[in-house]
MARBA-3410 file (N, C-alpha, C, O; in Angstrom, 1 decimal):
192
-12.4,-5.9,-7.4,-12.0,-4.6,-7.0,-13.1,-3.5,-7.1,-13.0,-2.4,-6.6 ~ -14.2,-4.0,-7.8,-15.2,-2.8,-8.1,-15.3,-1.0,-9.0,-16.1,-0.1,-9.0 ~ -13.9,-1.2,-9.6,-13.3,-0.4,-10.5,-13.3,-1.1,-11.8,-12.6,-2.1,-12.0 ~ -14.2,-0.4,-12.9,-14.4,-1.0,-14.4,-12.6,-0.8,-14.5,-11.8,0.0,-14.1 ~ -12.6,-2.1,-15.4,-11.4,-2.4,-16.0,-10.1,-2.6,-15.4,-9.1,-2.6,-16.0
-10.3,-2.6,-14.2,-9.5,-2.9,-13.4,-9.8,-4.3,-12.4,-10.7,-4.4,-11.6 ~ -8.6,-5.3,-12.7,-8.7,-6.6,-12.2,-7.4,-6.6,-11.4,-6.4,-5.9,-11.7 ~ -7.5,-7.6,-10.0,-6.6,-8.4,-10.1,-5.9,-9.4,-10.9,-6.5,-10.2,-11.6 ~ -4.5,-9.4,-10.8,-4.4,-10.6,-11.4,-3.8,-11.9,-10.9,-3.5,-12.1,-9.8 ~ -3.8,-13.1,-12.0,-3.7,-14.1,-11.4,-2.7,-15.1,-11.6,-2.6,-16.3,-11.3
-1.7,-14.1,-12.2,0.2,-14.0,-12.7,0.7,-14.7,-11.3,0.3,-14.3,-10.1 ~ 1.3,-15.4,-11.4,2.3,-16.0,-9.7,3.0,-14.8,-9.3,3.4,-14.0,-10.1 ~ 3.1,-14.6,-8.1,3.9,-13.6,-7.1,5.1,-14.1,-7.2,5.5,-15.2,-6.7 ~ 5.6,-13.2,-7.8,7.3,-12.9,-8.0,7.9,-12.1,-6.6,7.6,-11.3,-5.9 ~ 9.3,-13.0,-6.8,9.9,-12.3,-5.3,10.1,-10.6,-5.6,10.5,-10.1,-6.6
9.7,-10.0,-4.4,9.2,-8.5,-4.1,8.0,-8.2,-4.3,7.5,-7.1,-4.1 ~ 7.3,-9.4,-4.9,6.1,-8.7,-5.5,4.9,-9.5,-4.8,4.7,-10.7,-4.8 ~ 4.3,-8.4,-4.2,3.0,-9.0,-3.2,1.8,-9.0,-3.6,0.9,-9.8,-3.4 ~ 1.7,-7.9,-4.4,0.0,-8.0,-5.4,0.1,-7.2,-6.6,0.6,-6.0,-6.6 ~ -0.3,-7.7,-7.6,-0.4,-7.2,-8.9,-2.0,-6.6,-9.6,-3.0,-7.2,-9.6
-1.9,-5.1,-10.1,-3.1,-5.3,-10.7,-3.0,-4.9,-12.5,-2.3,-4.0,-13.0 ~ -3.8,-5.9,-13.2,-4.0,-5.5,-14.7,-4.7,-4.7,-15.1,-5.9,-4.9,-15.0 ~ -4.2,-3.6,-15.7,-5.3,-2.9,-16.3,-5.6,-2.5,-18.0,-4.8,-2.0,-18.8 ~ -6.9,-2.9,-18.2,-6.7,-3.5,-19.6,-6.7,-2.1,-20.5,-7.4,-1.2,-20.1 ~ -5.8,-1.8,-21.8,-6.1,-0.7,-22.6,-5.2,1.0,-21.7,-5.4,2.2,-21.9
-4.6,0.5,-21.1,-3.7,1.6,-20.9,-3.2,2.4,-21.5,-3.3,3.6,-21.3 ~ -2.5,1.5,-22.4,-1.4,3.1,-23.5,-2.5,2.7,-24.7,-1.8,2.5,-25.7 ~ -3.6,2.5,-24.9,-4.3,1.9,-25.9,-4.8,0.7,-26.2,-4.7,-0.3,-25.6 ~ -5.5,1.0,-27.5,-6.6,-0.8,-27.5,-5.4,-2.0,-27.9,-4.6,-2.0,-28.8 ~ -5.5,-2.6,-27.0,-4.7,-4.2,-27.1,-3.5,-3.7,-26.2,-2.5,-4.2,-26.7
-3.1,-3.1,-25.4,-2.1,-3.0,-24.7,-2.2,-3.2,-23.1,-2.9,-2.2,-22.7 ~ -2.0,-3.8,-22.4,-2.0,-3.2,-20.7,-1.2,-3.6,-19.8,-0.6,-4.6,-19.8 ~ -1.3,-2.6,-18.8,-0.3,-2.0,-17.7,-0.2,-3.2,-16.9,-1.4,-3.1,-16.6 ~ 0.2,-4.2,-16.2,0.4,-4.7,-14.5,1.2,-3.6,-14.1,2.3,-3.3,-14.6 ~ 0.8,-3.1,-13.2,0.7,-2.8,-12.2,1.0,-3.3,-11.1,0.1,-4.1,-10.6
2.3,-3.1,-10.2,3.4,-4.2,-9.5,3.0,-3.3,-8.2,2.7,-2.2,-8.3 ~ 3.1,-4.0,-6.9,2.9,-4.1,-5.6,3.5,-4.6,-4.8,2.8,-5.5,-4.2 ~ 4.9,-4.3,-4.2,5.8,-4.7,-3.0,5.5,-4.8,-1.6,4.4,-4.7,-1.2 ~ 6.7,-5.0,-0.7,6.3,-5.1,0.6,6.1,-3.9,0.7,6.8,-3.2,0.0 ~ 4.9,-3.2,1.8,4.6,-2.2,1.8,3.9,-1.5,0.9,3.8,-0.3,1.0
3.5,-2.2,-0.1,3.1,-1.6,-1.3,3.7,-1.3,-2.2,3.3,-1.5,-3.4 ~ 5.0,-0.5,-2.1,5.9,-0.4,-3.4,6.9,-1.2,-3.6,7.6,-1.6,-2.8 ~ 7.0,-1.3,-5.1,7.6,-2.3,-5.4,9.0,-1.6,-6.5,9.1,-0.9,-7.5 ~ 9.9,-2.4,-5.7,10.8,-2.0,-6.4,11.3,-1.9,-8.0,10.8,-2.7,-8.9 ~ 12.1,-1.0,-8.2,12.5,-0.9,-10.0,13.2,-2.3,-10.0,12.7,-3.1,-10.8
13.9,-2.7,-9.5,14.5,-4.1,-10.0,13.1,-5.6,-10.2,13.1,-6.4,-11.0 ~ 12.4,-5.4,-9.3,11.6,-6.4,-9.2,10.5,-6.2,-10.1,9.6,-7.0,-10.4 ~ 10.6,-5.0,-10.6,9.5,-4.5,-12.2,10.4,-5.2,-13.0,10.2,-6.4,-13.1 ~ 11.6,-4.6,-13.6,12.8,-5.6,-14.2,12.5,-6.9,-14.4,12.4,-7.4,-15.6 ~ 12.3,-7.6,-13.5,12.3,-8.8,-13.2,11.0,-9.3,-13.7,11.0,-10.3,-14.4
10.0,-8.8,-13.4,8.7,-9.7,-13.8,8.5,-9.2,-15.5,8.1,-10.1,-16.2 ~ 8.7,-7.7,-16.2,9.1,-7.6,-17.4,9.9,-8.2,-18.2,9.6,-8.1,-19.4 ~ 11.1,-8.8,-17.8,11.7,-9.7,-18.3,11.0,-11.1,-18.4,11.1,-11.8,-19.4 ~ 10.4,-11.4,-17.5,9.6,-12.6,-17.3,8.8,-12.7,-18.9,8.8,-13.4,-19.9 ~ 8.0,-11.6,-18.4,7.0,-12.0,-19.8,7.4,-11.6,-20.8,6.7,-11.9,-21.7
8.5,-10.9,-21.0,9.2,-10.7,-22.4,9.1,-12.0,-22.8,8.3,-12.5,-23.6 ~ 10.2,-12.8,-22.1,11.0,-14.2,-22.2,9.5,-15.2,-22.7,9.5,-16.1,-23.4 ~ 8.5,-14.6,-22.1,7.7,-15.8,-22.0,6.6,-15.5,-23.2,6.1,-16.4,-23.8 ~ 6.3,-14.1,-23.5,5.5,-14.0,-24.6,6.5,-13.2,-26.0,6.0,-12.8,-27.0 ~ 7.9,-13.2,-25.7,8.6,-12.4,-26.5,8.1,-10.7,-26.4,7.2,-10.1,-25.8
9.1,-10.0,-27.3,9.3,-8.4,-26.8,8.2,-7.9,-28.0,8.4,-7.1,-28.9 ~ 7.4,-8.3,-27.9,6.0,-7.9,-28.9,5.0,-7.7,-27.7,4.0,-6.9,-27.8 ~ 5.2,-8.3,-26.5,4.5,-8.6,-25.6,3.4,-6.9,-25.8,3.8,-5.9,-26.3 ~ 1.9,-7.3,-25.1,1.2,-6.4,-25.0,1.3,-6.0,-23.4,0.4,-5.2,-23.0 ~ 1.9,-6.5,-22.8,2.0,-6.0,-21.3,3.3,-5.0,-21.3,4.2,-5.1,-22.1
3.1,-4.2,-20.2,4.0,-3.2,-19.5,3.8,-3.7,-18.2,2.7,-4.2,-17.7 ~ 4.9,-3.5,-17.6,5.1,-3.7,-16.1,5.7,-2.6,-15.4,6.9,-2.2,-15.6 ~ 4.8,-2.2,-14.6,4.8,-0.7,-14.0,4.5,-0.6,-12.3,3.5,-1.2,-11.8 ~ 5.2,-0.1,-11.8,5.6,0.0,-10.1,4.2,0.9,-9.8,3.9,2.0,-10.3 ~ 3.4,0.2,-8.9,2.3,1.3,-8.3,2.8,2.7,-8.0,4.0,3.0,-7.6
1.6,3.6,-8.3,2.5,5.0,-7.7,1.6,5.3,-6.1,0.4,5.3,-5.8 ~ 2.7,5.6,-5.3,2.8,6.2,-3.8,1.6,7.3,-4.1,1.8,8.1,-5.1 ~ 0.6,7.4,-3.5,0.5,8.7,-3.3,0.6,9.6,-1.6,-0.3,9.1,-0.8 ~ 1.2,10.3,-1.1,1.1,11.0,-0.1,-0.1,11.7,0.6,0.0,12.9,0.2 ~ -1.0,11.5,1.3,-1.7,12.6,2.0,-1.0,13.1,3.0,-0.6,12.2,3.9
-0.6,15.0,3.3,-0.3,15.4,4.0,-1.4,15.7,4.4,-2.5,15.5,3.8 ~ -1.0,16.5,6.0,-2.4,16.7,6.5,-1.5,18.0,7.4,-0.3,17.8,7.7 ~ -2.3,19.3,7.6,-2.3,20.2,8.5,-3.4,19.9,9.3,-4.5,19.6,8.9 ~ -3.2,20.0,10.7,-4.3,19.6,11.4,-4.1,20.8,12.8,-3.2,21.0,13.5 ~ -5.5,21.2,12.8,-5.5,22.2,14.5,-6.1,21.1,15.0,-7.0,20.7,14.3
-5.9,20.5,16.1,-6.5,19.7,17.4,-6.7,20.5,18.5,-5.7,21.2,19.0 ~ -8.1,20.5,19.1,-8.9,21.2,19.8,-9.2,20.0,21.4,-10.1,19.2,21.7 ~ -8.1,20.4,21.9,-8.3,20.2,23.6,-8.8,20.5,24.6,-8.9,21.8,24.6 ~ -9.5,19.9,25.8,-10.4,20.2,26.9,-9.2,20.7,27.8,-9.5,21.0,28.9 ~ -8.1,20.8,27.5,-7.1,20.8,29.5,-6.0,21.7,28.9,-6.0,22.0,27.7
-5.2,22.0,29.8,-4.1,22.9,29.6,-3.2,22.2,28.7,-3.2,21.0,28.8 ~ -2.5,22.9,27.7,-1.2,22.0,26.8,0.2,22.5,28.0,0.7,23.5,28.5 ~ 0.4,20.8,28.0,2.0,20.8,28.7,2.7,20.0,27.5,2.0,19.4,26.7 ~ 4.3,20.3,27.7,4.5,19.9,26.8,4.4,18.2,26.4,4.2,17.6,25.4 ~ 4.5,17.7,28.2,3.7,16.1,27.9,2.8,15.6,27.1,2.9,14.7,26.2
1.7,16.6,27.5,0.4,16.6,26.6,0.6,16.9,25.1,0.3,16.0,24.2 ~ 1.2,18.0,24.8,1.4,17.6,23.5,2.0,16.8,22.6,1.6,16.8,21.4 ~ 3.0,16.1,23.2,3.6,15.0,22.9,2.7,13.6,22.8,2.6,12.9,21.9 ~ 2.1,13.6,23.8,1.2,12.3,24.0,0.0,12.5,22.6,-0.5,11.7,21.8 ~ -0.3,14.1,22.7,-1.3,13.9,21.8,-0.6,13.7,20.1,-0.6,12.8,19.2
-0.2,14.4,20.2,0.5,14.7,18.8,0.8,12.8,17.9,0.7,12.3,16.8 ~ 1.5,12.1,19.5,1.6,10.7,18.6,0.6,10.2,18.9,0.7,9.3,18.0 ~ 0.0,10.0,19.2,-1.3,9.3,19.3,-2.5,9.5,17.9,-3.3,8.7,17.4 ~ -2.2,11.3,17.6,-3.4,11.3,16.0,-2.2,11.0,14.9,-2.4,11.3,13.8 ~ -1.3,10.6,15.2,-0.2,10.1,14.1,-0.9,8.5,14.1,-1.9,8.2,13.4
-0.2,7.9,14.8,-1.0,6.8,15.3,-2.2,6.4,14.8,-2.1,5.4,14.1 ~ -3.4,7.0,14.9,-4.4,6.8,14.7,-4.5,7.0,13.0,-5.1,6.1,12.3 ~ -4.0,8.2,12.5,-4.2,8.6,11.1,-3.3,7.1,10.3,-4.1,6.3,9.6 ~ -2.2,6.9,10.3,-1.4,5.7,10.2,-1.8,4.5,10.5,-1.1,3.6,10.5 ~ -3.1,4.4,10.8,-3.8,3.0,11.4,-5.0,2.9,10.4,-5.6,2.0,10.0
-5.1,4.0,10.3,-6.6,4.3,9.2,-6.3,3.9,7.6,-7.2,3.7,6.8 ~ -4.9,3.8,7.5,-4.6,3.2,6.0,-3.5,2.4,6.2,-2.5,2.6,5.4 ~ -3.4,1.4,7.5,-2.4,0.6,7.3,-3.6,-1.1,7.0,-3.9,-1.7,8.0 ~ -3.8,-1.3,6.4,-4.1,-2.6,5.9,-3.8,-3.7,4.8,-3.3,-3.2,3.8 ~ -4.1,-4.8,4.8,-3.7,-5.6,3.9,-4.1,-5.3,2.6,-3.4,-5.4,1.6
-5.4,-4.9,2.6,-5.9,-4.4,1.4,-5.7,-2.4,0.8,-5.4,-1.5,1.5 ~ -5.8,-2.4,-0.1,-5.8,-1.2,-0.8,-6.9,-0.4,-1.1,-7.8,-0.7,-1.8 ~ -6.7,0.8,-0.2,-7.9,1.9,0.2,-8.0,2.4,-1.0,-7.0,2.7,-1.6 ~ -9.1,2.6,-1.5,-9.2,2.9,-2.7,-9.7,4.6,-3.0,-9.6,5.4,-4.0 ~ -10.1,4.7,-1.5,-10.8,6.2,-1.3,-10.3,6.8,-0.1,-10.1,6.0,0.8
-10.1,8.2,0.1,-10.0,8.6,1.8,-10.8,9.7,1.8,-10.8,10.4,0.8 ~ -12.0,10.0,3.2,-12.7,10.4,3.5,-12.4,11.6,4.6,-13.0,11.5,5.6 ~ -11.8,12.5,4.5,-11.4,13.3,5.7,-12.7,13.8,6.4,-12.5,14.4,7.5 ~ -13.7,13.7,6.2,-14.2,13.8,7.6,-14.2,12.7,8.7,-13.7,12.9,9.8 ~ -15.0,11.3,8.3,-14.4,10.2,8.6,-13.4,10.0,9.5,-13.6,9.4,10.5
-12.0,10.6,8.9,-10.8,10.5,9.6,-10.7,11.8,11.4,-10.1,11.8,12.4 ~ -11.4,12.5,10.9,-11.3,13.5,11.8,-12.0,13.0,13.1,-11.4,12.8,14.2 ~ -13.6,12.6,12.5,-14.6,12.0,13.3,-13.6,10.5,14.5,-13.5,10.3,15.7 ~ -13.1,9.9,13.5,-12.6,8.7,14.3,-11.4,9.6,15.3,-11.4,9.3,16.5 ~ -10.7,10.4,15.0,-9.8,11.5,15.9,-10.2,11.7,17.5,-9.7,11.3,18.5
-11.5,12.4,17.2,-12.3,12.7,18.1,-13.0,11.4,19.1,-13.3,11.7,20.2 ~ -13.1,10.5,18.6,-13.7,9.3,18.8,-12.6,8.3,19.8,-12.9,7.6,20.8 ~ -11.0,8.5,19.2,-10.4,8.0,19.9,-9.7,8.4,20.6,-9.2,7.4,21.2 ~ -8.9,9.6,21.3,-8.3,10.2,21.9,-9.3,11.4,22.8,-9.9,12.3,22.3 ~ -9.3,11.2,24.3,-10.3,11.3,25.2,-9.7,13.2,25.5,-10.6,14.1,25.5
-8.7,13.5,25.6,-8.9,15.0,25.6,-9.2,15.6,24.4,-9.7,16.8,24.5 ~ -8.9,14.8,23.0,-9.7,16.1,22.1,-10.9,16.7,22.5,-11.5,16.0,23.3 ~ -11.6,17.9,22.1,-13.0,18.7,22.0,-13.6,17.8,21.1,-13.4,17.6,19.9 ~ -14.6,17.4,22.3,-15.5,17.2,20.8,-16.3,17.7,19.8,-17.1,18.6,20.1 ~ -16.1,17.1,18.3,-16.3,17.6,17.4,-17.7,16.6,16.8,-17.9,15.4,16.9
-18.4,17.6,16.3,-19.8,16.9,16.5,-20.4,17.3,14.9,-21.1,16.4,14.4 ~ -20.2,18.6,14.1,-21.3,18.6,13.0,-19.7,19.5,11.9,-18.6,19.8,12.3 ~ -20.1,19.6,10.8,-19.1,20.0,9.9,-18.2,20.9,10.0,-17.0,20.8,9.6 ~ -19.0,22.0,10.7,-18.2,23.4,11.0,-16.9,23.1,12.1,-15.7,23.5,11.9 ~ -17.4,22.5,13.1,-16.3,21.6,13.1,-14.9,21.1,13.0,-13.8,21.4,13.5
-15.7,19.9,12.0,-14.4,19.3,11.5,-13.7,20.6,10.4,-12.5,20.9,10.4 ~ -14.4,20.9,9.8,-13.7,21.9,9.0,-12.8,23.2,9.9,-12.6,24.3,9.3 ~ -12.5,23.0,11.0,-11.8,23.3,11.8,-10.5,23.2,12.6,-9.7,23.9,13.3 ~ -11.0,21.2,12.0,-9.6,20.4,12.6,-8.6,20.6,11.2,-7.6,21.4,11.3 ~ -8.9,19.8,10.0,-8.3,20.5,9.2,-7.9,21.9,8.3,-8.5,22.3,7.3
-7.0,22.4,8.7,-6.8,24.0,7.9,-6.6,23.2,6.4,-7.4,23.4,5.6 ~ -5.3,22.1,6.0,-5.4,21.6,4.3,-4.9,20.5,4.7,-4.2,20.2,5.7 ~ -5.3,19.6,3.4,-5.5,18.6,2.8,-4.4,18.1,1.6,-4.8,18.5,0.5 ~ -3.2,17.4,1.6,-2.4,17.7,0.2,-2.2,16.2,-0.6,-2.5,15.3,0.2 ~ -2.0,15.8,-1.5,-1.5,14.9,-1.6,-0.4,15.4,-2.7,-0.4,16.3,-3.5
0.8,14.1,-2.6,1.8,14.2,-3.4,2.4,12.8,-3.9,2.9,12.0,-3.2 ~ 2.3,12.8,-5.1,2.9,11.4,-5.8,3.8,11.0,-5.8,4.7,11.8,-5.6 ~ 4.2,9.7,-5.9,6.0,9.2,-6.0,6.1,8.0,-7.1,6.4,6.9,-6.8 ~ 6.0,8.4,-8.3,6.3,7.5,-9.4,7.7,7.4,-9.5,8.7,8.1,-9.6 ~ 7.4,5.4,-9.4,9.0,4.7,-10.0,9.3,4.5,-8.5,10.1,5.4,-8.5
9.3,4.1,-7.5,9.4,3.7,-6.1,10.2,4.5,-5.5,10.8,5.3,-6.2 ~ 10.4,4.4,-4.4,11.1,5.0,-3.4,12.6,6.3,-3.6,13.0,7.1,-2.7 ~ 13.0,6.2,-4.9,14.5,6.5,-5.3,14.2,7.6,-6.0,15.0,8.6,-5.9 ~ 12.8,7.7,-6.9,12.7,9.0,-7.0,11.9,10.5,-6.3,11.9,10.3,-5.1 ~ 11.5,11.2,-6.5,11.5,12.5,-5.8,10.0,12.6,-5.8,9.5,12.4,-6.9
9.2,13.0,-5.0,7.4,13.1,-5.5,7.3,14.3,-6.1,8.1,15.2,-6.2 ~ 6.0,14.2,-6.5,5.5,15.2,-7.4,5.1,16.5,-6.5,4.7,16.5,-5.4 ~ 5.3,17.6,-7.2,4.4,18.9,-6.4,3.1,18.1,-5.3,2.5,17.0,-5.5 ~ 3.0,19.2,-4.1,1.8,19.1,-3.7,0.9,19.6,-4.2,1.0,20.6,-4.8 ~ -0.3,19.0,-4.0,-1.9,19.6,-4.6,-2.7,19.2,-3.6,-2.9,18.1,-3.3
-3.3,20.8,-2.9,-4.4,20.7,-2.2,-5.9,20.3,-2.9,-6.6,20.6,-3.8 ~ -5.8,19.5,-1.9,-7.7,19.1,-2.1,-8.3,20.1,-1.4,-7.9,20.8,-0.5 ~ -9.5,20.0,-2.3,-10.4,21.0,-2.5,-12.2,20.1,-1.8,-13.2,20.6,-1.3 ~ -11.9,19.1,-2.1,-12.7,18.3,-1.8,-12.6,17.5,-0.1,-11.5,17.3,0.4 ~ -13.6,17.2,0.4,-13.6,16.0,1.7,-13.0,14.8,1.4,-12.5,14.2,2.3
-12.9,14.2,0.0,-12.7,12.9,-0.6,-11.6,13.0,-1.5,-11.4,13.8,-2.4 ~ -10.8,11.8,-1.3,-9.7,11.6,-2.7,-10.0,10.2,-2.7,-10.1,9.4,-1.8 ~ -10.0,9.9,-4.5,-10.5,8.5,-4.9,-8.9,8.8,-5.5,-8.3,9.8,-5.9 ~ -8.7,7.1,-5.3,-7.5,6.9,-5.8,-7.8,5.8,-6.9,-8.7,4.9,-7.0 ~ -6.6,6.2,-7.8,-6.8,5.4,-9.2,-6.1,3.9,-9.0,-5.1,3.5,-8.4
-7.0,3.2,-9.7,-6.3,1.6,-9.7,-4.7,1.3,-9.3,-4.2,0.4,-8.5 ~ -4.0,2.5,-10.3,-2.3,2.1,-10.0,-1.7,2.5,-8.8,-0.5,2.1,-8.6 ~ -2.4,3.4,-7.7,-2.0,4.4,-6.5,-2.6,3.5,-5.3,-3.5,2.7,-5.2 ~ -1.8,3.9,-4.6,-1.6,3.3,-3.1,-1.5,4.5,-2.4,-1.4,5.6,-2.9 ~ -1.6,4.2,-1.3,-2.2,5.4,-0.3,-1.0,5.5,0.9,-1.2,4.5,1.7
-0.1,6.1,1.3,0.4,6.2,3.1,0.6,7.7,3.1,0.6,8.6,2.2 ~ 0.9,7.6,4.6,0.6,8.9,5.1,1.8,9.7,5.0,2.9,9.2,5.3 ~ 1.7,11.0,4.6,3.2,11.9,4.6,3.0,12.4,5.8,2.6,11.8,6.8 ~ 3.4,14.2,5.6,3.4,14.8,6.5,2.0,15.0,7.4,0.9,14.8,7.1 ~ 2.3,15.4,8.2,0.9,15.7,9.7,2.2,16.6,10.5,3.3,16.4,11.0
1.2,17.6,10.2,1.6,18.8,11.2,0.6,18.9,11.9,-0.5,19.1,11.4 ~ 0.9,18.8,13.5,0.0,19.5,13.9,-0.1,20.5,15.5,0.6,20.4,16.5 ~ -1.3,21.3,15.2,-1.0,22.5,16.1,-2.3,22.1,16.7,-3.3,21.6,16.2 ~ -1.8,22.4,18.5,-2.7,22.6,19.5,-3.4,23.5,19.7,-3.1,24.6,19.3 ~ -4.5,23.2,20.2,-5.7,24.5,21.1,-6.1,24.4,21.6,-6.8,23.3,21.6
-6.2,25.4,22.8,-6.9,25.1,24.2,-8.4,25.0,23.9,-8.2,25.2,22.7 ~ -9.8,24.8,24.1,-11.1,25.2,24.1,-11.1,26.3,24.8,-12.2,26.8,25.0
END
């Protein structure tokens, strides 16, 4: 994974559960977290249940593991998109799903993005949708984006996410236990 102290592990996949990571020293020395990973990435509270009970049973309730549901994190995105042609409402429609699309493709993979790069993301924007303006040096992109948010969802799907917090930064590194999909994208048109 390239993150100190953080491994995969090599625990059998439990039903709901598609990938696990250990992380050693969590709540302190001699203790650590798995880190549970469902379809989609999150994994359910029952199927945390389930693999915690596992190793209760199997190392007794002294056990040094915790079994813990990756946390969701959210990137919203405000976005102005800067067009060559008149906006109809076609056009906005076509555009509008199409940088959904694209943003939603930029972190749908098998693997877990460990980082997101908003310029990067902007640059491929521009790159794949043939009426955007193109956008060529920082000033720019820092044009397509007005903000940046991300928002947490600890405990899967059933509980409520955390406040938003604007990034301040082009980059969000995500921590071993966090998973990455896309929230909200708003976005507003402009003519050139």
């Amino acid at each position: 994974i390239g993150v100190t102290g953080v491994q995969t592990c090599a625990l059998p996949i439990f039903p709901g559960i598609v990938h696990q990571r250990l992380v050693k020293n969590w709540l302190g020395f001699g203790t650590s977290a798995l880190f549970v990973f469902g379809p989609n990435k999150e994994a359910s509270q029952d199927a945390v249940a389930f693999l915690q009970s596992k190793i209760n049973n199997k190392m007794g309730f002294c056990s040094d593991i915790v079994v813990l549901p990756g946390i969701r994190v959210f990137l919203d995105l405000d976005l102005t998109i800067w067009v060559n042609q008149e906006i109809t409402p076609n056009i906005k429609r076509n555009v509008e799903s199409e940088v959904r699309r694209i943003i939603s493709n930029s972190f749908v993979s098998d693997s877990f993005v460990q980082s997101v790069d908003l310029n990067s993301l902007v640059m491929g924007l521009a790159g794949q949708v043939p009426i955007i303006s193109s956008i060529s040096n920082a000033s720019d992109r820092s044009k397509v984006i007005n903000a940046a948010y991300v928002r947490k969802n600890y405990g899967g799907s059933s509980t409520v996410a955390s406040e938003r917090v604007k990034l301040t930064a082009s980059t969000y590194q995500l921590k071993e236990n966090e998973f990455l999909s896309v929230g909200l994208v708003n976005i507003k048109l402009e003519r050139v």
